[in-house]
N, C-alpha and C positions, 0 to 999 in steps of 0.2 A: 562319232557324229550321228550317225542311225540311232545310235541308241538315242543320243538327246534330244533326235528329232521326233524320237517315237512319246518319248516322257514327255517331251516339252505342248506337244500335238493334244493330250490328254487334257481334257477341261477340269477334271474333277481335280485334277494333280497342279494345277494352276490356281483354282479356286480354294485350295486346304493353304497356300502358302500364302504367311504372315506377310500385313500389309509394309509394302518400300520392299519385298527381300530381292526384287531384282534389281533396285536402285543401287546398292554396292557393286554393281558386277560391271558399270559405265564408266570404270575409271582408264586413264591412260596409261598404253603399254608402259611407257616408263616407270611407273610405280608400281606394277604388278612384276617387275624385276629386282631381283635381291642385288645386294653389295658384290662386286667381285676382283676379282685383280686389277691391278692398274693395266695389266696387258688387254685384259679382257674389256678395260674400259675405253682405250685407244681402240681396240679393234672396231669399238662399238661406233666413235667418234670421226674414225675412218669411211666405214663403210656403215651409211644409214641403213635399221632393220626395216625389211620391207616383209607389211605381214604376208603370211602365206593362204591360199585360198581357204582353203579348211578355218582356221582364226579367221577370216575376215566375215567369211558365212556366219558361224558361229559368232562372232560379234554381232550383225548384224542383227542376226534372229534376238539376240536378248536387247538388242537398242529396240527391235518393234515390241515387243511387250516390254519390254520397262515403259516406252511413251505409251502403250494401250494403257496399263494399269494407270498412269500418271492423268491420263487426260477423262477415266473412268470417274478417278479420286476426285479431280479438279470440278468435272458434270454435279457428280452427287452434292459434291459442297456448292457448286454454285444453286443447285435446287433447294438445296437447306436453306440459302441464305434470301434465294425467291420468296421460300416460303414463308421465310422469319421476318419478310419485312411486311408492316402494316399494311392495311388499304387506306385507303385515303378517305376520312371522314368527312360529313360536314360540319362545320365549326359553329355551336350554337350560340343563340344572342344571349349578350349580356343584356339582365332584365334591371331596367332602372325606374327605384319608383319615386314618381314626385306628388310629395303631401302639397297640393294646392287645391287654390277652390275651381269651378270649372269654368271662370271668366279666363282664364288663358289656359290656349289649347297646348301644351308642351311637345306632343306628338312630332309637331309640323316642324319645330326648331329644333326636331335630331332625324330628320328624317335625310337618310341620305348618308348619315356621320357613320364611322366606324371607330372603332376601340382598338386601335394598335393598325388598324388599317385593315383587321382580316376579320374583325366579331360583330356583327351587327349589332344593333341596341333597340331593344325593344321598352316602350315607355308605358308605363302601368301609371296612371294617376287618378290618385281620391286623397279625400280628405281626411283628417284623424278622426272624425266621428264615425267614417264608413271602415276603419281598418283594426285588425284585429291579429293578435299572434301569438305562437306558441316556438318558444328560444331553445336549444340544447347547448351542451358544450359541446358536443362531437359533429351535430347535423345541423349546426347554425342558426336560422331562423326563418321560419314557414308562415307565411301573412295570407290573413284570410280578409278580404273585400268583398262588398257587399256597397253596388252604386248603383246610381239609376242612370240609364241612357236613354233616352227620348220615351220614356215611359216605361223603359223595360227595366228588372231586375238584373241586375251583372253579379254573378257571383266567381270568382275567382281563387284561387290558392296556387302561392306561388315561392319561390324564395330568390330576396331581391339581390344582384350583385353589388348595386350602391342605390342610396336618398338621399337625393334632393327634396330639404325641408325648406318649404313656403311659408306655413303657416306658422304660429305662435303654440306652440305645447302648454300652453299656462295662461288663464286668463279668471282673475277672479270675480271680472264683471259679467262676463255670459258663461259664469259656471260652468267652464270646462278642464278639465283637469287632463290632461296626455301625457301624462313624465313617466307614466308605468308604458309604456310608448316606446317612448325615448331608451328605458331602461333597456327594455325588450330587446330592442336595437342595436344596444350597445352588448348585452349580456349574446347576442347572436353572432358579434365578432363583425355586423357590416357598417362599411365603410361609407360618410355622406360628406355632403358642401352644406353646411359649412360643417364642423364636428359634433358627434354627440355629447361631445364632454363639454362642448361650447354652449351647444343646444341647450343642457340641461344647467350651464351656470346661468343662463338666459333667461331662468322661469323666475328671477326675485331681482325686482328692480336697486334696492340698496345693496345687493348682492355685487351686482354691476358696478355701482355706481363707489364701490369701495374700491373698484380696482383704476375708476377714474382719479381718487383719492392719492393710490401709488403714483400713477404717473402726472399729480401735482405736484406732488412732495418730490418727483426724482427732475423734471424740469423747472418747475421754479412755475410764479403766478404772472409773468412776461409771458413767456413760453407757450402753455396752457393755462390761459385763464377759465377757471372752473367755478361755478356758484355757489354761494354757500350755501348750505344744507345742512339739518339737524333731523336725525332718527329718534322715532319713539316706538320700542316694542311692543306698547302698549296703550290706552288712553289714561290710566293712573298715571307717567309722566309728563302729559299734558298738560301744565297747569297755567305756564305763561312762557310767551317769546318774547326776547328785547326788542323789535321792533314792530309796524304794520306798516303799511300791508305784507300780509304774506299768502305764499300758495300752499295750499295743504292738497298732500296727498296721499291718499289712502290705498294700502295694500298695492297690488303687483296688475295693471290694467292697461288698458291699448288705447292710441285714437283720444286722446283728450278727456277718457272717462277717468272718475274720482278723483278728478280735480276741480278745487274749490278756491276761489280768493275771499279773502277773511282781511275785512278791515280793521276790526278791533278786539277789546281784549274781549266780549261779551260774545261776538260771534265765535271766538275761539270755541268761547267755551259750552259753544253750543256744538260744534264738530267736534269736540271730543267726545260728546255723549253718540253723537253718531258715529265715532270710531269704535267705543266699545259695545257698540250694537252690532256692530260688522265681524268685531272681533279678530281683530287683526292688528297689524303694526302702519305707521305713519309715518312718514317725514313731512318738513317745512322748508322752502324755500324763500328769501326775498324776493318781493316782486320787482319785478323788472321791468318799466314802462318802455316798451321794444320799439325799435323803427319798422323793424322785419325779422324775420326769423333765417338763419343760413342751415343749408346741410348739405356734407361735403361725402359723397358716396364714393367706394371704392370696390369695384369688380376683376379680381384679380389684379389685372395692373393698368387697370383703366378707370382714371380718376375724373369724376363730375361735379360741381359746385353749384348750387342752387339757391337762391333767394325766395323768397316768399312773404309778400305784404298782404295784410288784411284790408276788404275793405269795404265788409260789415260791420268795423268798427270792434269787433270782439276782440277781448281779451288772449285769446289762443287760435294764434297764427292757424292753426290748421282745423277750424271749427269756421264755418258759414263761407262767404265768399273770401276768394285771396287769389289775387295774381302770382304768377310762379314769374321764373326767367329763370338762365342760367347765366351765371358769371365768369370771370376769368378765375383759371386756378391756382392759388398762389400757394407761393413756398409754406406760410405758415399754414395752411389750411391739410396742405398735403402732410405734414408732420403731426398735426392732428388725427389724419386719418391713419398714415403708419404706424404713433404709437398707440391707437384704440388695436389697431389688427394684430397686435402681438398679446393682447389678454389671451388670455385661456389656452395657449399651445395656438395662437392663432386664427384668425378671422380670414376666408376666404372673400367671403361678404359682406361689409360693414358700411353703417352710415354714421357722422357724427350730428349730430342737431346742436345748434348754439343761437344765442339771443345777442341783435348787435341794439345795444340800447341809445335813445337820443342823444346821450351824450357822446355817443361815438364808440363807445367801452363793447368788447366780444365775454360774451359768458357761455362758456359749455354748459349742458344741461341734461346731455342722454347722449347712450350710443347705443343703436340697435343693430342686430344681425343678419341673417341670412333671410329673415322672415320683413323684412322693412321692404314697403310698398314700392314700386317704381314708379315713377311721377316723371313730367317735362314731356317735353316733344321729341323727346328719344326714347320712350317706352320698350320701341320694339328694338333699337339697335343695345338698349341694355339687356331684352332678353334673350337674344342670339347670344350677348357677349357670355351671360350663367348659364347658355348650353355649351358655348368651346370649352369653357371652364368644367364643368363637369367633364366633358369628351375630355381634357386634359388629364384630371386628376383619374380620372378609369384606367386612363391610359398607365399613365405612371404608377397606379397600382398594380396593373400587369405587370410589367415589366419589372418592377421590383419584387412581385412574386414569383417571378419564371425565373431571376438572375442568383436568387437566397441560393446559395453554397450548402450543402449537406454536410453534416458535420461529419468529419473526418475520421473513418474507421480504423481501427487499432491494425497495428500490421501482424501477422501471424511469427509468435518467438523464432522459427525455422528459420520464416524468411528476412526476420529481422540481422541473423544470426549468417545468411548468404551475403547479403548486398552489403553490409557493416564491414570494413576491413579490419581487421583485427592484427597486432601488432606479435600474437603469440598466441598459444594458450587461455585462456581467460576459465572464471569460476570455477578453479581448481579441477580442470578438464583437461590432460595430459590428451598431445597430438597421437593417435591411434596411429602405429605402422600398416603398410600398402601389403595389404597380403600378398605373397606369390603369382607370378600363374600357376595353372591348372597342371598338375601331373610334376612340378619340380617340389624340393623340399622346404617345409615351411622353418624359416629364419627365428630363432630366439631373439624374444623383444631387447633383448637386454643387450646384444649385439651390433644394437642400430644406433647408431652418434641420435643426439637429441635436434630437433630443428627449430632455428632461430629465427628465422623469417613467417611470412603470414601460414597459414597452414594450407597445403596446397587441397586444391580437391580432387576428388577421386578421380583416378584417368582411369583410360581404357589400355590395354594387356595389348600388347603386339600384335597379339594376333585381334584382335578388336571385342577381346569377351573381357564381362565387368566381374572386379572383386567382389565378392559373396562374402559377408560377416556370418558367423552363426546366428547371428541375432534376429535376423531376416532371410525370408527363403526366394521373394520374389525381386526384380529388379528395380523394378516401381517403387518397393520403397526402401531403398537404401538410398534412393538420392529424395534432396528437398522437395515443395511444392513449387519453389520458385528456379528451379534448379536452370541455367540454361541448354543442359544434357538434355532431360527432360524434354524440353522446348523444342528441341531439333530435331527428336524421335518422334514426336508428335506428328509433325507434318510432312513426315514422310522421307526425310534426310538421316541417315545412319549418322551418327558423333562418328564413324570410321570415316565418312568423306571428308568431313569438316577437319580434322586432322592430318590424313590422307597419312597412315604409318605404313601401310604396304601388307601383302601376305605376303610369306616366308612360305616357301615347301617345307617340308618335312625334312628334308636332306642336308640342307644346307645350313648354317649357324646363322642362329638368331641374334641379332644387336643390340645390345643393352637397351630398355626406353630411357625419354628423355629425363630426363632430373636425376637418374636414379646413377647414373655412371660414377660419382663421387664413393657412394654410399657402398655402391653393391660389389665395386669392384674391389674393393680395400678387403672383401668380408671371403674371398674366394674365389674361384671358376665353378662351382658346384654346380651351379642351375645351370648352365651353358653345356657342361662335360655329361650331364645325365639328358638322355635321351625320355623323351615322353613315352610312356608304355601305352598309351591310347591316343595317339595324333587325330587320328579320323573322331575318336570321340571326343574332342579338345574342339576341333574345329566344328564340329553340329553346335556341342552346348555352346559354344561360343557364337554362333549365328542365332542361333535361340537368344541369347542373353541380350546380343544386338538390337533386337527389333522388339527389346520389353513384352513377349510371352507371358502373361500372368497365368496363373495356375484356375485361375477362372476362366480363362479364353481357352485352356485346354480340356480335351474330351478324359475319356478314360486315362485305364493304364495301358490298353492294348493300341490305342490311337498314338498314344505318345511311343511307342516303340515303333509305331510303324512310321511315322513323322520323320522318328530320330533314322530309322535304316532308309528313306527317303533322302534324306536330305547329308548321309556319308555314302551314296551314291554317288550323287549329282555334286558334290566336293571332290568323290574319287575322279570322277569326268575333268571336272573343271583341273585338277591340278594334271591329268596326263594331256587336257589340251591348251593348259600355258608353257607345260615342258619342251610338248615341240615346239 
């Protein structure tokens, strides 16, 4: 005990030994007792051992360092893991830009809103004349604005998280052309209300108006009653319509502009020479002497229907004076609006326009998009409603971006090859025999019956030291990466505890391990009947082999002899003070 208490007392001699080696030494007297007579086991069952004070001291002192070392190991990891967690950031705003003119202030109707409940949103707004940009595939798209605010230059650069588009990308009455814009926008990968793919089928009005076509032809002219209309690419097919009056219109335009009523065949043909001045494409409509015009809007899922009488007496509802009101909202109008919101992958924002004529008759005539004016005495409760909406669609962009699943990485062949139960052998890979322990004679393979069950894996040796292949010199890797061996050496649990097989003295006959009694016993008493010529050196390398040693965590050669005579000391101690 002097002696242990002097080695033990030594820091330097404490801090050389491999991490857990005093964790094996916590186990209960029971298991650190070998097999013995039936007399000697009544005796035992008789009269409970009570330890003696020397064992008890001696237990003691390795229970306080094994829990120093444990609560050491447990400090340092918990500092790793202080360390390794983040600080807590602040979460930047998502930047949203809305292409409007500067009669509505957008600012004020997201002021307050958040994006998932935790991003602020900051509101960048100009118009397409003021904006400008430059797209990547990898670094998305970077916009550069240029506004004027109460006299001052604004210059900005920024890249938006979503657009909200106001305005018209295409207009070929105030020559302006934005669809390299739209492109941009789109080629940047961001995200707007209503789509760019929508936006940009929205710059050619028969473009649109074919798709009002499909959903004649798939309801029926009850359903959707649509207007008749004839396209001309050009003014060379211009030469005569079956009827007058008719409305002509020219090329792709806003607000009542290049539209013309044409009462006969003479004025036709006097708008087609204005058609190939402009040089452009045309359509014709029948005129429709109208009572009022209807338009039935839909923002997200809140539907309005609106009237409108002239009464300047013009020709187009929304040219001089016109009373507005709103009306009730019926079934057919709403079906109206739902099948317009389904062109293009979908309309966020849409309105339909139709002509209710004196005879009573409804004629469709146009659907506009996210860029169509808001009108009535709800002005403002429609544009709160295209901020939740936008706040909504942000939202559900996040959150389908943070929930996308990472595609699934391939498992490594090994550990495919551990967790797989295998029914025998496979890919013409014969089950490898359990080498020996250390110091008995090694068995010819050809000796060993074949085995038909899964194939076991590698145990640990009675005395708790692992089989060594020649193939490999260190412990580490003869087992897998996903090994659960591995796993329990790691954190500081010997595979001896988790087992709990016992130490044997030197003295006394060792017990078959488990599995092997079928195989081993059939084949001889050899290993049992031959004594170990090096026990004391059986049990170091076998403590060595315990606590996965690599040949990198060790010093020299002079270090490992002194390691190795270190530690068949302190086994010489420990076995003469479990003897008494």
């Amino acid at each position: 005990m002097n002696f242990l208490r002097r080695r033990l007392s030594d820091s330097s001699f404490v801090a050389n030994l491999p991490n857990g080696y005093m964790m094996d030494l916590q186990r209960p007297d029971n298991s650190t007792s070998s097999p013995g007579s039936p007399a000697t086991e009544r005796k035992q069952q008789q009269q409970p051992s009570q330890p003696s004070p020397s064992s008890s001291s001696g237990t003691s002192i390795f229970s306080s360092i094994s829990s120093a070392m444990k609560q050491t190991t447990q400090a340092a990891a918990g500092l790793m893991e202080h360390s390794a967690s983040p600080a807590p950031v602040a979460q930047k705003p998502k930047i949203l830009l809305v292409i409007d003119d500067a009669h509505t202030d957008w600012a004020k109707y997201f002021q307050g809103k958040k994006v998932n409940g935790e991003f602020e949103i900051r509101v960048e707004q100009a118009e397409f004349s003021e904006l400008n940009l430059a797209a990547y595939v990898t670094g998305g798209c970077m916009v550069d604005m240029q506004v004027m605010r109460n006299g001052t230059k604004v210059v900005r650069s920024f890249k938006p998280d979503f657009v909200l588009i106001r305005q018209h990308a295409y207009s070929m009455a105030l020559g302006e052309d934005f669809r390299s814009l739209i492109i941009g926008l789109q080629y940047g990968g961001v995200h707007s209300v209503n789509s760019l793919y929508s936006i940009y089928n929205f710059c050619s009005k028969p473009w649109v108006f074919s798709q009002l076509i499909k959903i004649f032809n798939s309801l029926g002219p009850e359903k959707f009653p649509l207007v008749e209309q004839t396209f001309f690419p050009s003014h060379k097919q211009m030469l005569t319509t079956p009827n007058f009056p008719v409305v002509v219109k020219l090329g792709h335009a806003h607000a009542g502009m290049g539209k013309v009523k044409v009462e006969n065949q003479y004025d036709f043909q006097d708008m087609a020479s204005v058609v190939a001045m402009a040089k452009t494409y045309a359509t014709t409509e029948a005129f429709i002497d109208s009572k009022y015009d209807i338009r039935i809007q839909k923002i997200g899922s809140n539907y309005k229907a609106y009237m409108r009488t002239s009464i300047s007496g013009n020709w187009k509802a929304n040219t001089g004076s016109a009373m507005l009101e709103q009306i009730a909202m019926t079934e057919r109008y709403r079906l109206w609006a739902d099948s317009c919101a389904e062109m293009f992958g979908g309309l966020d924002i849409c309105a339909v326009k139709a002509v209710h004529s004196k005879d009573g008759k409804d004629y469709i005539i146009e659907v506009m998009d996210s860029s169509m004016p808001l009108i009535g005495e709800h002005v403002e409760e429609d544009t709160q409603l295209v901020a939740d909406l936008v706040v909504s669609k942000m939202t559900q962009l996040l959150v389908t971006a943070g929930s996308t699943a990472s595609p699934p990485r391939p498992w490594p062949q090994s550990m495919k090859s551990q967790m797989q139960p295998q029914p025998g052998p496979q890919l013409g890979q014969p089950s490898q025999p359990r080498p020996p322990p250390q110091g008995g004679p090694r068995q010819p393979q050809g000796s060993q019956p074949p085995r038909t069950g899964p194939p076991p894996q590698q145990r640990l040796s009675p005395q708790g030291q692992q089989p060594q292949s020649p193939q490999s010199s260190s412990p580490q890797q003869q087992r897998s990466p996903g090994s659960p061996q591995l796993t329990r050496s790691s954190t500081g649990t010997s595979p001896v505890q988790a087992s709990k097989p016992g130490i044997f003295p030197p003295q006394q006959p060792r017990p078959p391990a488990p599995g092997r009694a079928p195989a081993q016993q059939g084949l001889g008493e050899t290993p049992k009947q031959q004594a170990s010529p090096h026990p004391h050196l059986n049990k170091s390398q076998s403590l060595t082999n315990t606590f996965s040693i690599s040949s990198s965590q060790r010093g020299n050669a002079n270090e490992d002899e002194a390691k190795a005579e270190t530690i068949r000391n302190l086994r010489k101690s420990f076995a003469s003070l479990f003897s008494d």
